[in-house]
Steps between C-alpha positions, in 0.01 A plus 500: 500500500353782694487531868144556626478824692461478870226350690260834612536429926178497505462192324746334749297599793192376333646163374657474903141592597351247376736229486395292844118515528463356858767747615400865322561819600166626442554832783738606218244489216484894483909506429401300146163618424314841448231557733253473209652206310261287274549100518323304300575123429214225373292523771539853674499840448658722793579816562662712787796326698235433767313237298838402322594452875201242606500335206827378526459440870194251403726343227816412701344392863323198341827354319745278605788574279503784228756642289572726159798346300545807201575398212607767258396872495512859292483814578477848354437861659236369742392223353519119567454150432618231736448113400476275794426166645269473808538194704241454808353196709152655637336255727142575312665334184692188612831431668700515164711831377313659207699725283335760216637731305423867413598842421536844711433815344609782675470859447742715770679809546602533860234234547282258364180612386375248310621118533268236299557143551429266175479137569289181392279500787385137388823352526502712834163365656252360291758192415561487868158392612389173440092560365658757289811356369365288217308754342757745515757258334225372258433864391872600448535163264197632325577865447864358349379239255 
């Protein structure tokens, strides 16, 4: 069996980035991401490390736990996909851990300039809240039957 190349640093710095969301080292956001960086996920589109910045500020403070567990990952001359579980307690949704799972694309040479996050943002929110929940369930039994 072959042994996978090495892990780009860059993708260390970025899994260690983001691997404690209550504790993140957001003053060092420049050392992972170009100053014009794109991030898009379900619900936002971003660009500049400024708005990448306040974004995430906004995202963490309201938590109270957050973590990335990665899962698996591949890489090839600046390009990447990273598989990951996110596991959060926000007190907005209820006192129980939810945990979703997604996809980062990334796009990097020295450093990232694009980074897309793909996730079901149902099993995320809408499932989470309890005038949406049933519909959201009773729509996903639908659309696989």
């Amino acid at each position: 069996m072959p042994i996978p190349p090495p892990e780009p640093a860059l993708l260390g710095q970025l899994k260690a980035f983001y691997r404690d969301l209550l504790h993140m080292p957001l003053d060092d956001i420049e050392q992972l991401y170009s100053q014009d960086i794109v991030f898009r996920d379900p619900l936002h589109q971003l660009r500049g490390t400024a708005e990448l910045h306040a974004y995430l500020h906004r995202l963490c403070s309201g938590l109270r736990s957050g973590r990335f567990e990665c899962l698996d990952q591949t890489s090839s001359a600046g390009n990447a996909f990273i598989k990951w579980n996110m596991h959060f307690c926000h007190p907005r949704l209820g006192s129980k851990t939810i945990s979703v799972r997604g996809i980062s694309h990334l796009h990097f040479a020295e450093r990232i300039h694009y980074h897309e996050d793909i996730y079901d943002l149902g099993a995320m929110l809408y499932e989470q809240i309890p005038l949406l929940r049933a519909p959201t369930r009773w729509l996903k039994r639908r659309l696989t039957t």
